[in-house]
C-alpha positions in Angstrom: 8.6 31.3 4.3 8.2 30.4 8.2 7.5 26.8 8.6 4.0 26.0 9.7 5.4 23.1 12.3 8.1 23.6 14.6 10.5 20.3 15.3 12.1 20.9 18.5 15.8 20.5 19.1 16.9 17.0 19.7 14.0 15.2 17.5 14.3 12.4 15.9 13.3 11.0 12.6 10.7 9.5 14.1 9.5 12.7 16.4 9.2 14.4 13.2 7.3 11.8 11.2 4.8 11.6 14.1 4.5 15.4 14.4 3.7 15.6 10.5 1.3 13.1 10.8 -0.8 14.2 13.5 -0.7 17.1 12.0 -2.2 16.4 9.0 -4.7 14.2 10.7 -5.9 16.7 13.2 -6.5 19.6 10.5 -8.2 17.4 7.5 -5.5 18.1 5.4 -5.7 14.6 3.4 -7.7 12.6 1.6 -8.5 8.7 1.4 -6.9 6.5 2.6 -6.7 7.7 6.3 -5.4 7.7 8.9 -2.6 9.2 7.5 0.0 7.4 9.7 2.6 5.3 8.4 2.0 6.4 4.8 3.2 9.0 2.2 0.0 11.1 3.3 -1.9 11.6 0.4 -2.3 15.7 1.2 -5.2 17.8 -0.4 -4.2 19.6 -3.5 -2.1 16.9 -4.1 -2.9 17.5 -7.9 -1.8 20.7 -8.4 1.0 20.2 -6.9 1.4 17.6 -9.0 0.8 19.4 -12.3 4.0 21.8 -11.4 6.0 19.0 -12.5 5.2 19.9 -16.0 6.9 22.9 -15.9 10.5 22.6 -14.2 12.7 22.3 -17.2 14.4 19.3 -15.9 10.8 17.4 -16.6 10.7 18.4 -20.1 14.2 17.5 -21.1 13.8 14.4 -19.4 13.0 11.1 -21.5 12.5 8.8 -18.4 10.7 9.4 -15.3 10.4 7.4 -12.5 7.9 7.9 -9.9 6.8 6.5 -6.8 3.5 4.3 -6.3 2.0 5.7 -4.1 -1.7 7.6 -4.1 -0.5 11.6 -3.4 2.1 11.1 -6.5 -0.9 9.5 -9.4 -1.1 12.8 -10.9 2.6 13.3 -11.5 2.9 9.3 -13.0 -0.3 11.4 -15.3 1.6 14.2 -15.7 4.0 11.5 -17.3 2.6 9.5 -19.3 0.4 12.9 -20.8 3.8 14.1 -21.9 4.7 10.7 -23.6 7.6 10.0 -21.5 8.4 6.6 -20.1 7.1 6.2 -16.9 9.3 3.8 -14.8 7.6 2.4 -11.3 9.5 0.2 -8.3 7.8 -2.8 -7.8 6.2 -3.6 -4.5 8.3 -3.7 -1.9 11.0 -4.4 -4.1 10.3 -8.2 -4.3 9.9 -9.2 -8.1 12.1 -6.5 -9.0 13.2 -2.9 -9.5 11.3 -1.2 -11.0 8.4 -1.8 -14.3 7.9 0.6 -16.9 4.1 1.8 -17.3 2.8 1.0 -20.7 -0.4 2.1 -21.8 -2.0 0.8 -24.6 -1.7 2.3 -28.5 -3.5 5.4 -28.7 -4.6 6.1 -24.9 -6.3 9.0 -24.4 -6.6 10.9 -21.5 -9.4 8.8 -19.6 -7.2 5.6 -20.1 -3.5 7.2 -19.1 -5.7 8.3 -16.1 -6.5 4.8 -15.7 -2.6 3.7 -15.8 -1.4 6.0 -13.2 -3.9 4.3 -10.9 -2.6 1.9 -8.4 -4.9 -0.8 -10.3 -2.9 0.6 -13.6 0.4 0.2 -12.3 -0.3 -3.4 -11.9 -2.8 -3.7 -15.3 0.0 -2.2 -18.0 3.4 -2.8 -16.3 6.7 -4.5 -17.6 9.2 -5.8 -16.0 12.5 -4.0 -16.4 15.5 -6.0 -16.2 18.9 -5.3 -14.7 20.7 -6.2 -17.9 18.3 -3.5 -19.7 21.0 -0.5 -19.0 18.2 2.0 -18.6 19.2 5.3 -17.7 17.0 7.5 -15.6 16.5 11.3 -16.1 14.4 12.4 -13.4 13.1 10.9 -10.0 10.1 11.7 -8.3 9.7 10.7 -4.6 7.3 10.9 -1.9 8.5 12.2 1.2 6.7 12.5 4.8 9.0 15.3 5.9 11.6 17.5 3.8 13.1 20.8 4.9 14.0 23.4 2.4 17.9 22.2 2.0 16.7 19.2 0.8 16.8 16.8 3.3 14.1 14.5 3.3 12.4 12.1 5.9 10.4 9.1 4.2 7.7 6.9 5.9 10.4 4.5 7.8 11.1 1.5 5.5 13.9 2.9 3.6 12.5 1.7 0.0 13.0 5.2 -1.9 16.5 5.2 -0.3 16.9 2.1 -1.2 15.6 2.0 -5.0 17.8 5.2 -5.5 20.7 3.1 -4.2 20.4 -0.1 -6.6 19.7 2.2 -9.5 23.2 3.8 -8.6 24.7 0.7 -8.2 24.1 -0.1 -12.0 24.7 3.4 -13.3 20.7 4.2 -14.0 21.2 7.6 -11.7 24.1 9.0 -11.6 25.0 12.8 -10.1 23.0 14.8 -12.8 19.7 13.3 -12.0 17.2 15.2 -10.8 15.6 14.3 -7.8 12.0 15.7 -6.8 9.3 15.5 -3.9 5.8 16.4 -3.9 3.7 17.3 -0.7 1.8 19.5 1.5 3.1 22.5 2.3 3.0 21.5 5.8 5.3 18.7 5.2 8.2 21.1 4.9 10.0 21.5 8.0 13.3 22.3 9.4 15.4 19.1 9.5 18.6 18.9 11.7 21.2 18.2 9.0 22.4 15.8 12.0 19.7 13.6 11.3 21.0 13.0 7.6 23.1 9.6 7.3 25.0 8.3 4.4 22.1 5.9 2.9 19.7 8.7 3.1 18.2 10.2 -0.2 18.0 14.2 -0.6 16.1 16.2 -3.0 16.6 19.2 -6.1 13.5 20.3 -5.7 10.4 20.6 -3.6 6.7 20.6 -5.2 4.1 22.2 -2.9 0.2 23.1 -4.2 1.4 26.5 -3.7 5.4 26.7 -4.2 8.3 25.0 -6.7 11.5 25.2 -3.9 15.1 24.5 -5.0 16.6 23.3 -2.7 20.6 23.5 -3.9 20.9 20.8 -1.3 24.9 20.4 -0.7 24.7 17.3 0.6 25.5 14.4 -2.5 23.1 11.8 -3.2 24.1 8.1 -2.2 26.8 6.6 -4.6 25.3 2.8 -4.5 23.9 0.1 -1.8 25.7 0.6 1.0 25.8 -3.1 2.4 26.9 -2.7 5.9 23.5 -1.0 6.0 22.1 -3.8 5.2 21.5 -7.9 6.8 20.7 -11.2 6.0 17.4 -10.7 6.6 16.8 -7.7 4.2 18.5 -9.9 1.1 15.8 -12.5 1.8 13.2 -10.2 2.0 14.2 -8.6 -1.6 16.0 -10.9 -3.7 17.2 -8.9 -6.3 19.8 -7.5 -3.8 21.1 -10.5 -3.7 21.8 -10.8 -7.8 23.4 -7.2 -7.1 25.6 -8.6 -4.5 27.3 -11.0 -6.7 27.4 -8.8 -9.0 29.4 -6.2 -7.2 30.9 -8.6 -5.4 32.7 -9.9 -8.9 33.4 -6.3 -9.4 35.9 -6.5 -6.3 33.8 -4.1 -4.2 33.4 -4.6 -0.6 29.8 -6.2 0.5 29.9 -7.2 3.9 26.8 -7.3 5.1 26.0 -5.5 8.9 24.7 -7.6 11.6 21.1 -7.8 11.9 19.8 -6.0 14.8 18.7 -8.0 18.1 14.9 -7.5 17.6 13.7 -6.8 14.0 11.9 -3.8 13.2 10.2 -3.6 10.2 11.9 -0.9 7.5 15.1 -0.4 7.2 17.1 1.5 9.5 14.2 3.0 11.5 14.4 4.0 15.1 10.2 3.1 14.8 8.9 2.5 18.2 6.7 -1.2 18.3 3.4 1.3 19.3 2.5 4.3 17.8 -0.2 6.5 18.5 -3.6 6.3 16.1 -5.3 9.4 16.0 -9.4 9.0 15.1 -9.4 10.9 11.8 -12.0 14.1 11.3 -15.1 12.7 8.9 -15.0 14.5 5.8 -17.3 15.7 4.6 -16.6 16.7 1.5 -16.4 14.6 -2.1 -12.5 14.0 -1.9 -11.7 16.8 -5.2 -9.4 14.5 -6.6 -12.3 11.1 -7.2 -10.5 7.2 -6.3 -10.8 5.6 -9.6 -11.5 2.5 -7.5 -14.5 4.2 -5.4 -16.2 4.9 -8.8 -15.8 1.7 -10.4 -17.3 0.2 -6.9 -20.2 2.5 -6.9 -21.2 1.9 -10.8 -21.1 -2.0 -9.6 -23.2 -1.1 -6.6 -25.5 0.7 -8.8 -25.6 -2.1 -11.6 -26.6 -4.5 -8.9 -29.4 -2.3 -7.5 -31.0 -2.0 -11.0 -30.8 -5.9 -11.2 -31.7 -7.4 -8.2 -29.6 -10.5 -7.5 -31.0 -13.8 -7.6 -31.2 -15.8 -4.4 -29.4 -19.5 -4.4 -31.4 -22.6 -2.6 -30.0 -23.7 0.2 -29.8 -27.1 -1.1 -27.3 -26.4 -3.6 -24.7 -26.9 -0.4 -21.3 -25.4 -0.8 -20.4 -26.1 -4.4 -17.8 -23.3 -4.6 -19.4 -19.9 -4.8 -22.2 -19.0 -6.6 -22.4 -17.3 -10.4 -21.1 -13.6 -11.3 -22.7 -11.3 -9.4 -24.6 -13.5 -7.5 -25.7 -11.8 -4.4 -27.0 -14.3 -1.5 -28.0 -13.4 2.2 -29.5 -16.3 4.7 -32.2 -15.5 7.6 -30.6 -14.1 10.4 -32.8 -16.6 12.8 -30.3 -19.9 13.5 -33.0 -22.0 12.4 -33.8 -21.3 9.2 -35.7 -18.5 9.0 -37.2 -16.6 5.0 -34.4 -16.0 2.6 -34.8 -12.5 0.9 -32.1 -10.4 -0.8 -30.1 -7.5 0.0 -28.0 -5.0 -1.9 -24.3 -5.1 -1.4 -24.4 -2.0 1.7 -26.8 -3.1 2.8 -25.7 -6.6 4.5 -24.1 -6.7 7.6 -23.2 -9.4 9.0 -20.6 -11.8 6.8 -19.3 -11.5 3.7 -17.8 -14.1 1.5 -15.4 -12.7 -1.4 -15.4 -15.9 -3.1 -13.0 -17.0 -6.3 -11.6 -20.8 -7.1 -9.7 -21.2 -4.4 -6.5 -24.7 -4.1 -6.9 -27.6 -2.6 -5.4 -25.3 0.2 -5.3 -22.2 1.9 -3.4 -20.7 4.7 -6.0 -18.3 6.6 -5.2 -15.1 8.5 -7.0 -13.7 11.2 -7.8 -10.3 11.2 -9.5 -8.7 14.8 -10.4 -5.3 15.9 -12.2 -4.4 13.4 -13.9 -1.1 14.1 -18.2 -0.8 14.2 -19.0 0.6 11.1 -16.1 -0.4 9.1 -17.7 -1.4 5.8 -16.1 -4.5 3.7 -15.1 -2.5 1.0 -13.3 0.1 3.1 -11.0 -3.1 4.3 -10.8 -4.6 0.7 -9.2 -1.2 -0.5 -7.0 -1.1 3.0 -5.9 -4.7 1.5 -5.4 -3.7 -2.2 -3.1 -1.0 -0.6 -0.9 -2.6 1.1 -0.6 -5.4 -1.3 -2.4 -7.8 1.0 -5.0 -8.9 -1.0 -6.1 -12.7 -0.3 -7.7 -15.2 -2.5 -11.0 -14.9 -0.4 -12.0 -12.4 1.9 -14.4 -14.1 5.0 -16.3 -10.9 6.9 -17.5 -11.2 10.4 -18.4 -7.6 11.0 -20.4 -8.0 14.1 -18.0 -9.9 15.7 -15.5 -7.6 15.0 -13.1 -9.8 12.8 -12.2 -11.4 9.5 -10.3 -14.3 7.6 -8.2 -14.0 4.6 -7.3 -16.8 3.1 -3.8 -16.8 1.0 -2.4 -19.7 -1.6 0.2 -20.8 0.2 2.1 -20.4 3.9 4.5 -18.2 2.1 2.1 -15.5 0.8 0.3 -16.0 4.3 3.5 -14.6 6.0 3.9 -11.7 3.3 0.4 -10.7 4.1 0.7 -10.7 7.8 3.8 -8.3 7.5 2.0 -6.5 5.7 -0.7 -5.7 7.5 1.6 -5.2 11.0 0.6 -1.8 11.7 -2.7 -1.3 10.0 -5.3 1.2 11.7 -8.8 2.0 10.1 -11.0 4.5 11.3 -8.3 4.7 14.4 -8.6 1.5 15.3 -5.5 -0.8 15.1 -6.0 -4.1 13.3 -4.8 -7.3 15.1 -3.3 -9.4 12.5 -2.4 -13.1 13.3 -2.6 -16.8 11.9 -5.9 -18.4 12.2 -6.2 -20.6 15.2 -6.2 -23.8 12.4 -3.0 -22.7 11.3 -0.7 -22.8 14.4 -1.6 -26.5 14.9 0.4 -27.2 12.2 -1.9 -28.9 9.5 -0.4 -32.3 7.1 0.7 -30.8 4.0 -2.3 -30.8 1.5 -4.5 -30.9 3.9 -7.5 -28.4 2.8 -8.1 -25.4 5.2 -11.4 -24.5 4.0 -14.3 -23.4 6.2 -17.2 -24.8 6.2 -20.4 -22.9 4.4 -22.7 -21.8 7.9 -25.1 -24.1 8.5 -28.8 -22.8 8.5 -29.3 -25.6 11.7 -28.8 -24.4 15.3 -25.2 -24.4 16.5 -23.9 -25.1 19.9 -23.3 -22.4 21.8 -19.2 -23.9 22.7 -18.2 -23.7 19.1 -15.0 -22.5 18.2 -14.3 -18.3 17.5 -12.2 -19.2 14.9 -14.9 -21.2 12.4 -17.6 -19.1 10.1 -20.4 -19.2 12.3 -22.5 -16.7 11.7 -25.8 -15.3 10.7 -25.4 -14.0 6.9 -23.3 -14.6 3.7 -22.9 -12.8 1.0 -20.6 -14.1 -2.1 -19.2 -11.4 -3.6 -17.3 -11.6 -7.8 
């Protein structure tokens, strides 16, 4: 079958990731979240493709699957956990771990394993998996940006999947019989240069498309183990459990020189990913995305709860005693002086919002700027959840374009911002930095709350950094 996108000779990884993506972008072939860029693009018919996992005969003789996180592949972790298989999950990033296996509770039935293959599942009903818990893995299932019909596949640029296959080889989880698998558009499968392949670089058995199964026979073996002159200083800090695997190898007699870290840090590993890449302003679909967000539905049933029971509205002399109750929706008069209090329903506010909880004594703030017109609070909450950024309390400034998210500690703070390096909504990029309050360098303890606004006049030289605005809206 002739590819539908043609990668010129001489293109790199990168040439090719940007191709695919713009692709997909320019002819509405995903769903949320978008833009696609930078992500395992979560491709329409992503379910159906999906569901042809059920019937390769290395699925069924499998006992242990692991799958990838990530939104295009919820359907095959479904797929799973229908067939009563154990479904095994790497943790974010690789940070707490390799990988938890999925546990739904006794008895699930479909609605609930639907519920566990969810991004918010994966985190509701996982456990831990040790490295001492000599688990063997049957089958993988990855997601891939680009993959060419010899099995050679291009990931998103940070190297995880390659990565994750790596440790698992390193401690005899995967070994040369297991089955590797990709799901994605049709689209997404292109001719690769074979050049392109390096020695770190995962390839696939087999090639799940919402119209095709493609096996591959791919000649080329899977990695053996971590290969650690791929790897720096920098990357072992970033994921401890490399360093446990390390010492471990390292008692073993095997050879675990590190390389040397390159000049300028890039995030991902081994990425020839430019600083600046180009955004592309996503189509507007129009259409109810086939496959439903679980999320989404859960937000509109709240939004509809709260329209059937109008929120009460909190005096202003109660101050700034910490948030208000549970679902306690507040907006103030947009005049600076004072002006009549009346409520609101949660789209329809637009000026700040406050997700409150209890916060500690004190927070490290992030400032977030560029925020698109039109970019509702929720859109950017979900943008957050996704990329495992979420803060303790989300500050909204809409109007002005900007936000603050305030994080427990200095440490979480950093995670958050490199995180969110990168991050475009609605084609916009996001500017992502430490609050002006932060880079002063604050005494330890010291509290970096914001003030509540004020409902008296403000001077006109305030700060841009402080909550100054009109509205507020706490939000459980």
């Amino acid at each position: 079958m002739e590819t539908v996108i043609q990668i010129i000779v001489g293109a790199s990884k990168w040439d090719i990731r940007q191709k695919i993506w713009d692709y997909i972008e320019e002819n509405n072939l995903a769903n949320f979240p978008r833009p696609v860029h930078n992500r395992i693009p979560n491709f329409k018919g992503a379910i159906q493709a999906c569901d042809k996992l059920a019937d390769l005969q290395e699925f069924k003789s499998s006992q242990r699957v692991k799958v990838n996180p990530d939104r295009p592949q919820q359907q095959a972790r479904f797929v799973t956990l229908e067939a009563q298989k154990t479904l095994l999950v790497p943790t974010p990033r690789l940070r707490t771990g390799l990988f938890n296996n999925i546990t739904p509770p006794q008895g699930a039935n479909k609605e609930q394993l639907r519920i566990c293959s969810s991004s918010q599942g994966l985190k509701d009903f996982s456990v831990p998996v040790g490295l001492d818990a000599k688990m063997k893995v049957d089958l993988v299932v990855v997601g891939s940006v680009a993959v060419s019909e010899k099995g050679f596949r291009i990931g998103k640029g940070e190297g995880f999947a390659d990565l994750e296959y790596g440790m698992m080889a390193s401690i005899g989880a995967v070994s040369e019989s297991t089955v590797v698998v990709t799901i994605v558009h049709d689209c997404q499968v292109v001719d690769i240069p074979e050049e392109l392949v390096e020695s770190h670089d995962l390839t696939v058995d087999y090639i799940l498309t919402p119209t095709r199964v493609i096996k591959t026979d791919c000649q080329i073996p899977k990695p053996q183990g971590i290969i650690w002159t791929k790897l720096d200083t920098e990357k072992l800090e970033k994921i401890p459990i490399l360093k446990t695997l390390r010492a471990l190898e390292e008692q073993a007699g095997k050879d675990v020189t590190l390389g040397a870290a390159p000049p300028a840090a890039e995030p991902g590993l081994l990425t020839g990913q430019p600083k600046r890449q180009t955004r592309r302003r996503p189509r507007r679909n129009t259409q109810q995305d086939a496959e439903g967000d679980f999320k989404q539905e859960k937000r509109a049933e709240s939004e509809q709860k709260a329209r059937q029971h109008p929120a009460r509205v909190r005096k202003e002399s109660r101050g700034d005693g910490g948030g208000g109750k549970q679902g306690e929706i507040v907006e103030r008069g947009k005049g600076r002086s004072g002006g009549n209090v009346k409520e609101k329903g949660p789209e329809e506010v637009g000026s700040e919002v406050v997700s409150q909880r209890k916060l500690p004594l004190s927070v490290t703030t992030v400032y977030l700027g560029g925020i698109p017109a039109g970019l509702r609070v929720s859109e950017l909450k979900t943008a957050l959840r996704e990329r495992e950024a979420a803060p303790l309390r989300l500050t909204w400034q809409g109007a002005q374009h900007r936000a603050f998210l305030d994080y427990s500690d200095p440490e979480a703070a950093e995670q958050a911002l490199e995180a969110l390096q990168g991050l475009s909504l609605n084609g916009h990029s996001l500017q992502a930095e430490l609050a002006k309050s932060q880079r002063g360098g604050k005494r330890s303890g010291q509290s970096n709350r914001r003030p509540r606004p004020s409902t008296a006049p403000k001077s006109k030289s305030a700060p841009p950094d402080t909550e100054s605005d009109t509205n507020e809206m706490t939000e459980q």
